[in-house]
MARTORTOR-245896 format. One line per field, with one value per atom (N, C-alpha, C): atom name; residue number from 1; x negated, y, z. Coordinates in pm, whole numbers, plus 32768, in hexadecimal, padded with zeros to 4 digits. Layout:
N
at: [CA / ...]
i: [NUM / ...]
c1: [X / ...]
c2: [Y / ...]
c3: [Z / ...]
END
This chain:
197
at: [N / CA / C / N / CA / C / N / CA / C / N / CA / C / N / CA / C / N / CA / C / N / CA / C / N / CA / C / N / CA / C / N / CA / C / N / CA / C / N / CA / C / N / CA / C / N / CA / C / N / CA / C / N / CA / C / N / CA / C / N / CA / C / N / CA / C / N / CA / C / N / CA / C / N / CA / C / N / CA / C / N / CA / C / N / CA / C / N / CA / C / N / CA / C / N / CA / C / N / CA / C / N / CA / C / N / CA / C / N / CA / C / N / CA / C / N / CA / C / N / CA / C / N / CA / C / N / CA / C / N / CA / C / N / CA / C / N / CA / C / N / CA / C / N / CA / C / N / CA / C / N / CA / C / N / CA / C / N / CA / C / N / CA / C / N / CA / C / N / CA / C / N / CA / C / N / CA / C / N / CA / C / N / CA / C / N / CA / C / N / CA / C / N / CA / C / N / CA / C / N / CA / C / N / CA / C / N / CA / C / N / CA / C / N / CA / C / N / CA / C / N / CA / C / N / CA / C / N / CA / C / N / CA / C / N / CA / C / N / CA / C / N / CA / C / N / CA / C / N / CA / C / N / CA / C / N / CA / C / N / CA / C / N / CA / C / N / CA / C / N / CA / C / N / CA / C / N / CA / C / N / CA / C / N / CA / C / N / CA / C / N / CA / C / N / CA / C / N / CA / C / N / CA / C / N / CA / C / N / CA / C / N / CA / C / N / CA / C / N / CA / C / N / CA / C / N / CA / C / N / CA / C / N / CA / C / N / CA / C / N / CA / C / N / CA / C / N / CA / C / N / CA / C / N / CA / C / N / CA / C / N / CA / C / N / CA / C / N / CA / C / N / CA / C / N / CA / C / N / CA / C / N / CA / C / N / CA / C / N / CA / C / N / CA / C / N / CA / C / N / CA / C / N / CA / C / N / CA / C / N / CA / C / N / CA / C / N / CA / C / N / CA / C / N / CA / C / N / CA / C / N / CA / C / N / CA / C / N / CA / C / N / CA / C / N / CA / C / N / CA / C / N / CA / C / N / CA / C / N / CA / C / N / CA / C / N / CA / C / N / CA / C / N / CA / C / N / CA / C / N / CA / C / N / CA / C / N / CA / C / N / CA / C / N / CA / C / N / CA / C / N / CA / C / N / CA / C / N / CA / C / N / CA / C / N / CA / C / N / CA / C / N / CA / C / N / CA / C / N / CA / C / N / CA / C / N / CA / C / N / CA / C / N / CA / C / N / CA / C / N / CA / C / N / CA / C / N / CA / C / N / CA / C / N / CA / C / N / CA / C / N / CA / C / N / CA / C / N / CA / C / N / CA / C / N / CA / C / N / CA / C / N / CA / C / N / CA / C / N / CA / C / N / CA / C / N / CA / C / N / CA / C / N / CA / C / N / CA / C / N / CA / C / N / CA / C / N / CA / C / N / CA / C / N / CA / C / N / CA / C / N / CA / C / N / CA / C / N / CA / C / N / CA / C / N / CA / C / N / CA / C / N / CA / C / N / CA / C / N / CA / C / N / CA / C / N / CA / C / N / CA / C / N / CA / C / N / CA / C]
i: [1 / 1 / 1 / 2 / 2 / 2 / 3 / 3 / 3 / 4 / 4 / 4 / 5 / 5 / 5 / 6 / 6 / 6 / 7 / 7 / 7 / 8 / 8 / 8 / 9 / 9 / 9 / 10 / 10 / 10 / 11 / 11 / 11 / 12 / 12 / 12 / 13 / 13 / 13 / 14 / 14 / 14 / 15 / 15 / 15 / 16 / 16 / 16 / 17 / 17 / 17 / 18 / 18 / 18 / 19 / 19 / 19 / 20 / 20 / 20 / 21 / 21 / 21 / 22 / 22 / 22 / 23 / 23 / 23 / 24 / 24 / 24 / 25 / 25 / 25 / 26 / 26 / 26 / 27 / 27 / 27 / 28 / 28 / 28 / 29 / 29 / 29 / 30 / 30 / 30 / 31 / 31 / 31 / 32 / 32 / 32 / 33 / 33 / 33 / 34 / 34 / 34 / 35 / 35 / 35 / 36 / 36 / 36 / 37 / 37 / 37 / 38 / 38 / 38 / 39 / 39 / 39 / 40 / 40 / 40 / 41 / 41 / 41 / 42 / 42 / 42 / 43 / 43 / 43 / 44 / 44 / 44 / 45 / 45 / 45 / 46 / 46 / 46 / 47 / 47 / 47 / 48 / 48 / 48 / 49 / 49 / 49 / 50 / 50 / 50 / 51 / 51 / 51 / 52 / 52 / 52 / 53 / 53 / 53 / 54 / 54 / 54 / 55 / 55 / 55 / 56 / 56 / 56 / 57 / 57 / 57 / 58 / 58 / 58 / 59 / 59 / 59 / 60 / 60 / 60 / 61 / 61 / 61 / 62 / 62 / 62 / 63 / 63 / 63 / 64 / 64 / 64 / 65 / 65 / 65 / 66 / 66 / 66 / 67 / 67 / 67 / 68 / 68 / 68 / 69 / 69 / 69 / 70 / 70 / 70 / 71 / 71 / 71 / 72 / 72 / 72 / 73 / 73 / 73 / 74 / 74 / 74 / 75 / 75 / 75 / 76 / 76 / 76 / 77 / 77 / 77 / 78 / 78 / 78 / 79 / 79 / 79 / 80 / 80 / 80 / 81 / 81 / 81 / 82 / 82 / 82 / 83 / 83 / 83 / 84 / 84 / 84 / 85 / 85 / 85 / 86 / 86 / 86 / 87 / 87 / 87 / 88 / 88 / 88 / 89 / 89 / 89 / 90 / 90 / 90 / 91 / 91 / 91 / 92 / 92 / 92 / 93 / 93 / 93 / 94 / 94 / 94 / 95 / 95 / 95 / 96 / 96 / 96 / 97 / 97 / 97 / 98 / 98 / 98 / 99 / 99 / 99 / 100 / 100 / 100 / 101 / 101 / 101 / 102 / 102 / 102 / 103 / 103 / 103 / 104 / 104 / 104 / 105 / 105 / 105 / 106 / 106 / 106 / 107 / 107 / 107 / 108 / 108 / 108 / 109 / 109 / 109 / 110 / 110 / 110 / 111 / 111 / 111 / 112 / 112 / 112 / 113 / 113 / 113 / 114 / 114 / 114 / 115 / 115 / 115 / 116 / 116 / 116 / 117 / 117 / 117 / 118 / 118 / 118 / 119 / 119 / 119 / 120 / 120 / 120 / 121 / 121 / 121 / 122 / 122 / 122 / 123 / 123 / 123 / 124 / 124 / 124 / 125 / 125 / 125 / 126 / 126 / 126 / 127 / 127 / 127 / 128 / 128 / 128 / 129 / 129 / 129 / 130 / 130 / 130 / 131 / 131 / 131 / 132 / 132 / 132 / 133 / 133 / 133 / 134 / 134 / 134 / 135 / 135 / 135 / 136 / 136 / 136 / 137 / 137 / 137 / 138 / 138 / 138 / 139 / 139 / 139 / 140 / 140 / 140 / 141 / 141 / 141 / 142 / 142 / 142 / 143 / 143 / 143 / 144 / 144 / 144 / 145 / 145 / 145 / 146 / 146 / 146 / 147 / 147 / 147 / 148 / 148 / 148 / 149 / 149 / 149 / 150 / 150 / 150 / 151 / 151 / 151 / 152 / 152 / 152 / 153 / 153 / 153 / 154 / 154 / 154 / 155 / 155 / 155 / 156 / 156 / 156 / 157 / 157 / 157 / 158 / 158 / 158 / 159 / 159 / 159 / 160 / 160 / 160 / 161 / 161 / 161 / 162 / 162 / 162 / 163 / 163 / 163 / 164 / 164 / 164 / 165 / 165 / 165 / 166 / 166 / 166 / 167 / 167 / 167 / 168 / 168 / 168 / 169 / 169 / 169 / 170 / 170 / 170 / 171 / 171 / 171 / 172 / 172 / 172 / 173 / 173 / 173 / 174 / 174 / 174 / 175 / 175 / 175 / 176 / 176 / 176 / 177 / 177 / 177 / 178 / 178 / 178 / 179 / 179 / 179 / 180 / 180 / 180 / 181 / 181 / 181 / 182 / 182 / 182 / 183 / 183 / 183 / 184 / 184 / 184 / 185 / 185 / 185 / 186 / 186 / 186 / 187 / 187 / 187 / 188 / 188 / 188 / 189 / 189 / 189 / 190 / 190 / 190 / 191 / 191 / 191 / 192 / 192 / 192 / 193 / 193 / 193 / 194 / 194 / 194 / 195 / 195 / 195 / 196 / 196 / 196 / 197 / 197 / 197]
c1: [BFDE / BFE9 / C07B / C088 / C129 / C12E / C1A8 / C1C9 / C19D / C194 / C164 / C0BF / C0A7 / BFE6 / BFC3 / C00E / C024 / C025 / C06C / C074 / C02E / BFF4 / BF6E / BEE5 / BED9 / BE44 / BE68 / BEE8 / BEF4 / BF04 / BED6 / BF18 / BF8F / BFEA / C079 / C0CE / C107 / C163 / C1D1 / C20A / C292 / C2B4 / C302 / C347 / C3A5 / C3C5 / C406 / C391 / C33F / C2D3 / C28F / C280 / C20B / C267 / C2C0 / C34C / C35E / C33C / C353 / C2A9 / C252 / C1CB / C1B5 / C1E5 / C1FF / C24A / C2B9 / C2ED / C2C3 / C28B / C21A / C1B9 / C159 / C0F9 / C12B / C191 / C1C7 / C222 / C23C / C289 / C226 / C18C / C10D / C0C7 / C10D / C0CE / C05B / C029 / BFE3 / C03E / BFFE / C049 / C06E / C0BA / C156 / C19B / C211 / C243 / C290 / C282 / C2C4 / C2FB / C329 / C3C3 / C3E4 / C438 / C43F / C3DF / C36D / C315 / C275 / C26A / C1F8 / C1DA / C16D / C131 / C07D / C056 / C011 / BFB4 / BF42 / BEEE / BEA5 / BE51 / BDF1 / BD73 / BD00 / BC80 / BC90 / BCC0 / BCC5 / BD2B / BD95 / BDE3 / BDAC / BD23 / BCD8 / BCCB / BC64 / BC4E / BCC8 / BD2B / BD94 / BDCF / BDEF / BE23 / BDB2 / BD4F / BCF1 / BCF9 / BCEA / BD1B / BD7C / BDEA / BE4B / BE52 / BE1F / BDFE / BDD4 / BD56 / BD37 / BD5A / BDAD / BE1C / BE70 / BEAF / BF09 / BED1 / BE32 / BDDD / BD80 / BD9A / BD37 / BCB7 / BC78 / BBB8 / BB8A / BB36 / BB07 / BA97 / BA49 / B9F9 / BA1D / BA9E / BABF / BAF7 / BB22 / BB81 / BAF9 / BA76 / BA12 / B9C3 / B9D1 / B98B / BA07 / BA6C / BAA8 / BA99 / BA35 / BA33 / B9C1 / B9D9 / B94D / B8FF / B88B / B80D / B835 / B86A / B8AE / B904 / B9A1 / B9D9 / B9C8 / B958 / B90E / B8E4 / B8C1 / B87C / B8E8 / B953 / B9C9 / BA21 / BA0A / BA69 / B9FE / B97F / B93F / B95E / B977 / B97B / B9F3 / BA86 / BADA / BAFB / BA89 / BA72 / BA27 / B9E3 / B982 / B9E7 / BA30 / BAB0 / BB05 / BB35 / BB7A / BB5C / BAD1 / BA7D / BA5D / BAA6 / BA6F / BA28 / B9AC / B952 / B98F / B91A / B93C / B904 / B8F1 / B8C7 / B899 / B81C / B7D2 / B7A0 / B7ED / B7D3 / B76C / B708 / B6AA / B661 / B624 / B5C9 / B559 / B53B / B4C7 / B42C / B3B6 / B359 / B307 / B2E9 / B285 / B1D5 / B173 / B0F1 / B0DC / B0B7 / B0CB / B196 / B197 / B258 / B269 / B2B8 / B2F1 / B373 / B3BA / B440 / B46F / B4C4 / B527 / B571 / B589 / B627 / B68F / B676 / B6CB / B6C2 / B6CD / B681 / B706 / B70B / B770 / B76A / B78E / B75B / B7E1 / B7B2 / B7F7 / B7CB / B7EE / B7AA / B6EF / B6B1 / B632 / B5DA / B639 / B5EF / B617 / B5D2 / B5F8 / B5BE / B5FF / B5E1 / B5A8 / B54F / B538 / B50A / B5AB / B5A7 / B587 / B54E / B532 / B599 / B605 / B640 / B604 / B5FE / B5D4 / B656 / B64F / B6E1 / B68F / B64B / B60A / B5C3 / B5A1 / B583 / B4FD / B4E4 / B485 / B404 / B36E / B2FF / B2B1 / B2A8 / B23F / B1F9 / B1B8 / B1A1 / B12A / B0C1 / B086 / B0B0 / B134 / B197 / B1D1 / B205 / B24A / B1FF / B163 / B0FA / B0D0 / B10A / B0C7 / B165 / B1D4 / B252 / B23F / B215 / B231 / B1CD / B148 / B0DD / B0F6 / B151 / B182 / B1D2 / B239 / B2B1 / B272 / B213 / B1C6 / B199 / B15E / B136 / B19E / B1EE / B270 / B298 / B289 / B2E9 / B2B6 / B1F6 / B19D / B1C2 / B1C8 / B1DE / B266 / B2F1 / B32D / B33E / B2EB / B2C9 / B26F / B215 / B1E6 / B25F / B2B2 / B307 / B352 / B3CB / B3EE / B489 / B472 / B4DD / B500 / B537 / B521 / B51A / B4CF / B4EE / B45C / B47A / B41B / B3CE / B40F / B3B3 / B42B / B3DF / B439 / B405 / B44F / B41F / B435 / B3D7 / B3E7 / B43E / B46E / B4B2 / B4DD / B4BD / B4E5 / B570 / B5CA / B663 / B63A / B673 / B65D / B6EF / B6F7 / B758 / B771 / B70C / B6F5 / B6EE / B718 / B72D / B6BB / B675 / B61B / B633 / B602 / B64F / B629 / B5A5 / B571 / B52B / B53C / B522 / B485 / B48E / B401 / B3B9 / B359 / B2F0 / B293 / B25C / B1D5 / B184 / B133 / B0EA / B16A / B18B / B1EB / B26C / B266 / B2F8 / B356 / B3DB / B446 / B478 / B4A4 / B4C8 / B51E / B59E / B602 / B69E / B6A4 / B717 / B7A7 / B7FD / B87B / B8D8 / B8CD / B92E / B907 / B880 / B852 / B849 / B879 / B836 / B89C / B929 / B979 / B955 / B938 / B8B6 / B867 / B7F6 / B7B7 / B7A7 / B80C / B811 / B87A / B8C3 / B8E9 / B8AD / B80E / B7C9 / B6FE / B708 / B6A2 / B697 / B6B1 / B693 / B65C / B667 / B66F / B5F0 / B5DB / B579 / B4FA / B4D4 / B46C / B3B9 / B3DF / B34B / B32E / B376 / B359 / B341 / B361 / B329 / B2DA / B2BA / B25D / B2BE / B2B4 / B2E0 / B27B / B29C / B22A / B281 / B21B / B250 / B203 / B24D / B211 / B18E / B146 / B0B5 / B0D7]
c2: [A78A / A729 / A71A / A6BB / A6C0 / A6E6 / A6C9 / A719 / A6BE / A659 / A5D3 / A606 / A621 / A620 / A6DE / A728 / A7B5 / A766 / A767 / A730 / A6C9 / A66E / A61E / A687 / A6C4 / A71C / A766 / A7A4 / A802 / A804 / A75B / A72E / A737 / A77A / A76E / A6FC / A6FA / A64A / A686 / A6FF / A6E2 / A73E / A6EF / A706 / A7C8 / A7FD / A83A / A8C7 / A8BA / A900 / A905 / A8A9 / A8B7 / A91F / A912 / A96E / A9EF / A9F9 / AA80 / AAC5 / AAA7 / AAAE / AADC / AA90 / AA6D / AAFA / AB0A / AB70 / ABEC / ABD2 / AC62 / ACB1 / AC2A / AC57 / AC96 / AC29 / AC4A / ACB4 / ACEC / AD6D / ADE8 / ADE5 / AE2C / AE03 / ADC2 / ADA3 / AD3D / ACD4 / ACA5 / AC14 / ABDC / AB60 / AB8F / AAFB / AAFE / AA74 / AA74 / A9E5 / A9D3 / A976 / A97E / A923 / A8B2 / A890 / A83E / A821 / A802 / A7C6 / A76E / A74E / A74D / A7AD / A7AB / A835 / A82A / A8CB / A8AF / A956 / A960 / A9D2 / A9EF / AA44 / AA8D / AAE2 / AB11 / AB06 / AB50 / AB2D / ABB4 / AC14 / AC93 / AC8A / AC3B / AC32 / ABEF / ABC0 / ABAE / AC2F / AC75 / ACFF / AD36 / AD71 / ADB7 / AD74 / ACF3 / ACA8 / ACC3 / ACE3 / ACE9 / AD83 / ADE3 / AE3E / AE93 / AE3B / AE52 / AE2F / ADCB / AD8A / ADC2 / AE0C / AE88 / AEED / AF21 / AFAD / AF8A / AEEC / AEDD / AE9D / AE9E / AE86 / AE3C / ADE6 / AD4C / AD5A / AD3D / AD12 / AD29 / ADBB / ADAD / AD4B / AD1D / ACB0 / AC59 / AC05 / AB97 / AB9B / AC1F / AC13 / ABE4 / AC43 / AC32 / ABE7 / AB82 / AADF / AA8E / AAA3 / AA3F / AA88 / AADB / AB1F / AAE7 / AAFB / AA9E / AB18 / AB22 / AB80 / AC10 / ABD3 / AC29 / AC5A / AC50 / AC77 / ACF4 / AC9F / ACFE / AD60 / AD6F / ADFE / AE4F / AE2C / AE6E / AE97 / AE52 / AE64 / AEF6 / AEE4 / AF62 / AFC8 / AFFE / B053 / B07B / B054 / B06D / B097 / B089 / B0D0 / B14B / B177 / B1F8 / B22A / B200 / B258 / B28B / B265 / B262 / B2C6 / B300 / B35C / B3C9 / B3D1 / B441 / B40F / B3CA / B3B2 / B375 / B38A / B38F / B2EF / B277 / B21C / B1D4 / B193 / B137 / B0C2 / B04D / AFC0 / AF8D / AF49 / AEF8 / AF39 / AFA0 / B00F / AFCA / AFD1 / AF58 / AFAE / AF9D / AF97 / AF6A / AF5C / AF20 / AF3D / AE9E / AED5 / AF44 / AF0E / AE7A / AE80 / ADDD / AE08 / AE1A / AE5F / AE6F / AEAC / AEA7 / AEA3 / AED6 / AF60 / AFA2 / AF43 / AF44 / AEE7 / AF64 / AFDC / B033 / B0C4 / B120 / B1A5 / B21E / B25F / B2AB / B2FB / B39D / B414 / B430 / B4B9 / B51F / B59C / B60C / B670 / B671 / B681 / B696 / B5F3 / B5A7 / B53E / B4B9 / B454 / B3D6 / B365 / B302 / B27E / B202 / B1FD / B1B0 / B103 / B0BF / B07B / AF9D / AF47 / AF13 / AE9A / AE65 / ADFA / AD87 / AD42 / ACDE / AC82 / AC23 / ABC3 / AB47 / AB40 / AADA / AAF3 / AAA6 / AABA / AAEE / AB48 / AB74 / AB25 / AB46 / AAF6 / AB1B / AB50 / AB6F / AC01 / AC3A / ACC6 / ACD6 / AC96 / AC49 / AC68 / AC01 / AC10 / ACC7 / ACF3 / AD29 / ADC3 / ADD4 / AE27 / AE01 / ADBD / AD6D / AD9D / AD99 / ADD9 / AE7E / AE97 / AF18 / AF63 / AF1E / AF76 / AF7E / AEE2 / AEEA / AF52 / AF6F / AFCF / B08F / B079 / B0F3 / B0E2 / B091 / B0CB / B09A / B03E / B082 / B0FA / B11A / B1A2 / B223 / B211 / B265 / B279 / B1EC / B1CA / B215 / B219 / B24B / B304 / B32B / B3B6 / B3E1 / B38C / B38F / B386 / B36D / B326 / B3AD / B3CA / B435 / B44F / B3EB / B40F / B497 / B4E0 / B577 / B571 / B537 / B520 / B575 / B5C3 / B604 / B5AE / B56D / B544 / B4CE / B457 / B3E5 / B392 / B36D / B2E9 / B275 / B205 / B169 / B153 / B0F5 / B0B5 / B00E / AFBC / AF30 / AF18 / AED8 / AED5 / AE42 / AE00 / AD6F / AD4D / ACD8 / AC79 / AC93 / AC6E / AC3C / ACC4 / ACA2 / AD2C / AD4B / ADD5 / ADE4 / AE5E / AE20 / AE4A / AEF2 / AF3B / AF94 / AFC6 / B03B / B096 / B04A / B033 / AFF2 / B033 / B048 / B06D / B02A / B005 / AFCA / B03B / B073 / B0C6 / B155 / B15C / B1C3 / B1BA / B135 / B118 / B0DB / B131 / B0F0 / B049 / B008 / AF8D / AF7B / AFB2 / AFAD / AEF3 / AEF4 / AE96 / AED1 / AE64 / AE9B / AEBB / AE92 / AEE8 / AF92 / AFA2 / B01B / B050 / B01E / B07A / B0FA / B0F4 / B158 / B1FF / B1AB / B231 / B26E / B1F7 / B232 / B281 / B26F / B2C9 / B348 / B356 / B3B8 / B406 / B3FC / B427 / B456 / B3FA / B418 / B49F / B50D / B59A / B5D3 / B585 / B5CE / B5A6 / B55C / B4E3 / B4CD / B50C / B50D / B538 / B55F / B5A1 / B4F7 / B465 / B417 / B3A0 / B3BA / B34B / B3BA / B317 / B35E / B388 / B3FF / B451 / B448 / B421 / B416 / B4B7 / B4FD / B562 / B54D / B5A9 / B592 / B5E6 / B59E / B608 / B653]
c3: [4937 / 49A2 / 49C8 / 4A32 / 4A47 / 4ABD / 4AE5 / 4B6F / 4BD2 / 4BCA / 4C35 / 4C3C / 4BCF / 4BD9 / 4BFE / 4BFD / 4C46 / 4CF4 / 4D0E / 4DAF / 4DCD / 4D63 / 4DB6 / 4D9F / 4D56 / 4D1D / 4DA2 / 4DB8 / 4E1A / 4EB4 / 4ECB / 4F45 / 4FAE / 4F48 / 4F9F / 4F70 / 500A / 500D / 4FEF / 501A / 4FD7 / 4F5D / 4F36 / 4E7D / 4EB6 / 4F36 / 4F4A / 4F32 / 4F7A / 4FA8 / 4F11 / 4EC2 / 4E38 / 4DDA / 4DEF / 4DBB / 4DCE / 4E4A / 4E81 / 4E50 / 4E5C / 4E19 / 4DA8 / 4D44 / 4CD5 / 4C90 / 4CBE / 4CB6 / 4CB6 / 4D1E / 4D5F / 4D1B / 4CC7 / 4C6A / 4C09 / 4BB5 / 4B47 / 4B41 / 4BB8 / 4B7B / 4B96 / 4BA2 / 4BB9 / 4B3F / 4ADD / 4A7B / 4A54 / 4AB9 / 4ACA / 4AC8 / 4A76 / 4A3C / 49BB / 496D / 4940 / 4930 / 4952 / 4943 / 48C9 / 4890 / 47F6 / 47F1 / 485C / 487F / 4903 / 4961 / 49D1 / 4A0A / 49A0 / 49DF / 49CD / 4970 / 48F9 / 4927 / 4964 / 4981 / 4935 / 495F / 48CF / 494E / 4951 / 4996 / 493E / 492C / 48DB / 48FB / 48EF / 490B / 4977 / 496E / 49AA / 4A47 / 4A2E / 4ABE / 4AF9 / 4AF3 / 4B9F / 4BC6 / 4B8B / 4BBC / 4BF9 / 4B9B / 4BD6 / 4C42 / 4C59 / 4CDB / 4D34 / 4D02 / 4D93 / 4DA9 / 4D55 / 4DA3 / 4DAE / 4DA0 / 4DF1 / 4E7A / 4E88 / 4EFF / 4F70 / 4F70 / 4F6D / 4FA7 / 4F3A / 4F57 / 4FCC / 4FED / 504C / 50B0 / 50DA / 5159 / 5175 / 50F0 / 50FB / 510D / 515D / 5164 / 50E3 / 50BF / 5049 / 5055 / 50B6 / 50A4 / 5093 / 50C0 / 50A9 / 5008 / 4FBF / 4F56 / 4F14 / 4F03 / 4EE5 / 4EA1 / 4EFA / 4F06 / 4EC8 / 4E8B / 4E3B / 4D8B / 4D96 / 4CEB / 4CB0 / 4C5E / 4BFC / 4BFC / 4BEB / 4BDC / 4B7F / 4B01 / 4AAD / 4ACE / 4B19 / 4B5D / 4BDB / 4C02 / 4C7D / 4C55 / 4BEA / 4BB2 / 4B8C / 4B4A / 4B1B / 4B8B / 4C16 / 4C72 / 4CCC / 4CB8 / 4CF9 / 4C80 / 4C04 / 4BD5 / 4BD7 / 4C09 / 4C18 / 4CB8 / 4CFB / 4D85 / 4D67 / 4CE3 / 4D02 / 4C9D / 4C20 / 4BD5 / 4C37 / 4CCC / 4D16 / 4D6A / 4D5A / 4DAB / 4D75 / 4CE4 / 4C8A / 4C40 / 4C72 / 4BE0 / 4B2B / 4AE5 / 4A86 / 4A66 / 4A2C / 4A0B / 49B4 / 4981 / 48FD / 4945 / 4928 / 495A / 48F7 / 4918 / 48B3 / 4876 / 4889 / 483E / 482A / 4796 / 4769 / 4730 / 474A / 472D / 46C7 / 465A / 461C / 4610 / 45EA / 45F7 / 4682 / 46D1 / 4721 / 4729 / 4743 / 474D / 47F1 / 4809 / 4870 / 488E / 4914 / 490D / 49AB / 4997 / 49F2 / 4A2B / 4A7A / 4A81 / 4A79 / 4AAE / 4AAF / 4AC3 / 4A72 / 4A68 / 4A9A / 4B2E / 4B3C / 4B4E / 4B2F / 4B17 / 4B52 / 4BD6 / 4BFB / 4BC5 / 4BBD / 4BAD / 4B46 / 4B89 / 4B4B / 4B9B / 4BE9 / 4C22 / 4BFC / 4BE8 / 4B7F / 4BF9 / 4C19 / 4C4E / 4C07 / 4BFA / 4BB0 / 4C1D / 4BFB / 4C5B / 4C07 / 4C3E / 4C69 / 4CC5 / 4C88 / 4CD9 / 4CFB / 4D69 / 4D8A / 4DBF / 4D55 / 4DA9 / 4DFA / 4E45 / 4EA2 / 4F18 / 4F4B / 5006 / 4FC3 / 504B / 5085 / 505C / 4FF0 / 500B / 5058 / 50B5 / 5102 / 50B3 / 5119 / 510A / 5090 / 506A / 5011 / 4F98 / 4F6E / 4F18 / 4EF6 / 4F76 / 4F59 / 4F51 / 4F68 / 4F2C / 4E8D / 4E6A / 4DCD / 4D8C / 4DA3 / 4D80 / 4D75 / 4DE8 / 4DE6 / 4D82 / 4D83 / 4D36 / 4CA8 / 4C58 / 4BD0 / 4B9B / 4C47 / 4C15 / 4C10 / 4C67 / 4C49 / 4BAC / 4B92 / 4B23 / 4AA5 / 4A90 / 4A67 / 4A36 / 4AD6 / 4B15 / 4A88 / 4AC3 / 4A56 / 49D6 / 49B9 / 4939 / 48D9 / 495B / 4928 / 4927 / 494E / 495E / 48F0 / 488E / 4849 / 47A8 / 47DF / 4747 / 4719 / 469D / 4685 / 46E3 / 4744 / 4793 / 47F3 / 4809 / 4837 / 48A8 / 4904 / 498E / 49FD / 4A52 / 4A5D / 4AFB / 4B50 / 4B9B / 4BA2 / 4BD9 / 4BE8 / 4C7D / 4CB7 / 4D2E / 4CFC / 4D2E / 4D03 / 4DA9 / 4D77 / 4DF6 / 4DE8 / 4E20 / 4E27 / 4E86 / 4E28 / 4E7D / 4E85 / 4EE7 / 4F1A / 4F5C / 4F4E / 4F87 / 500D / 5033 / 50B2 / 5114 / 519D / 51FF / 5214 / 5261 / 52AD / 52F9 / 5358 / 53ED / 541D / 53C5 / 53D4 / 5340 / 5339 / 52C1 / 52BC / 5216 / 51FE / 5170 / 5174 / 5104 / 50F6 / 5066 / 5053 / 4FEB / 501C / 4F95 / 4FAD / 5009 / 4FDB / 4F9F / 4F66 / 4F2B / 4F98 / 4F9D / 4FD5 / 4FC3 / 4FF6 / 4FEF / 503C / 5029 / 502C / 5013 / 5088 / 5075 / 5055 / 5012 / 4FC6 / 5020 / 50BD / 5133 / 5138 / 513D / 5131 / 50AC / 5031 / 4FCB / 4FC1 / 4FE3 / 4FEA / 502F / 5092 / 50CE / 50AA / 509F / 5050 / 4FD7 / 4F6B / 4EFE / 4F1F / 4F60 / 4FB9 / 4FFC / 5027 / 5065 / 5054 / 4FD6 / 4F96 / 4F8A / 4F3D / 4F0A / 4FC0 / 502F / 50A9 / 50F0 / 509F / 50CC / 5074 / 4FFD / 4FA6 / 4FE7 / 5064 / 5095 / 50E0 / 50FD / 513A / 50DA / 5052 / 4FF7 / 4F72 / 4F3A / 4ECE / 4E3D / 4E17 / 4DCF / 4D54 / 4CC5 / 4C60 / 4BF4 / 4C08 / 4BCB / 4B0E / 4AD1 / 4A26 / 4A24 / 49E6 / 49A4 / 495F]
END
């Protein structure tokens, strides 16, 4: 892109300010400009611009809600790498197919989490989420993965104003998920825990 379409994508008016920006990323590695006016992004410096963003205070909800779904999942596993855990994005199933969004193991305990990038469907909905990720969850306790008890958990977009469970599963928003995986191992006697047969 060029530098004119950097400061319109980016909504800054002045050429002084897109500069000083500009600068900013690119010496964080995020970007590259390959000549006064020809800059170049990757598929990956959204993520890293977002959390950097982040690191220096920004609304993780607001950073949140400008990531694509895929993004969103990569931007929560770089919050539980950040926490110690260990991480497997996209963990796939076959007969029947089914699909992790994200498998994170501390110690002897594995998250087996569930992103949701969209509003709230009603509680309905979000008992019909949770009961898939249970059995998921099963599913992946059954596989040759070494994992000895795991929690399902649904991460969501959207805030909620008070600790919520459906079926036992956490449902967790991305202001709180920091906590929460910080606090899980302390907290296992208040959600459902799927231990291995």
């Amino acid at each position: 892109m060029t530098f004119d379409g950097f400061r319109e994508l980016a909504g800054i008016r002045s050429v002084t300010v897109a500069n000083e920006i500009l600068k900013f990323l690119l010496e964080r590695g995020i970007g590259k400009r390959h000549s006064k006016a020809l800059l170049s992004f990757s598929a990956t410096d959204r993520l890293r611009a977002s959390i950097l963003a982040v690191s220096l205070g920004a609304d993780v909800m607001k950073i949140s809600k400008l990531l694509s779904w895929k993004d969103f999942e990569r931007f929560a596993s770089e919050i539980l790498l950040n926490s110690g855990f260990r991480t497997m994005n996209n963990v796939r199933f076959t007969k029947p197919r089914a699909e992790i969004d994200i498998v994170a193991t501390k110690s002897q305990l594995s998250l087996s989490i569930d992103c949701k990038h969209w509003a709230n469907n009603g509680r309905t909905g979000l008992l019909a989420h949770t009961q898939k990720q249970i059995q998921r969850t099963q599913r992946l306790l059954r596989s040759p993965f070494e994992f000895s008890k795991a929690v399902p958990v649904l991460l969501t977009i959207y805030p909620i104003h008070r600790p919520c469970y459906a079926n036992l599963v956490p449902i967790v928003d991305i202001n709180k998920f920091q906590g929460f995986v910080n606090e899980i191992e302390f907290n296992l006697d208040r959600v459902l825990c799927i231990s291995r047969i």
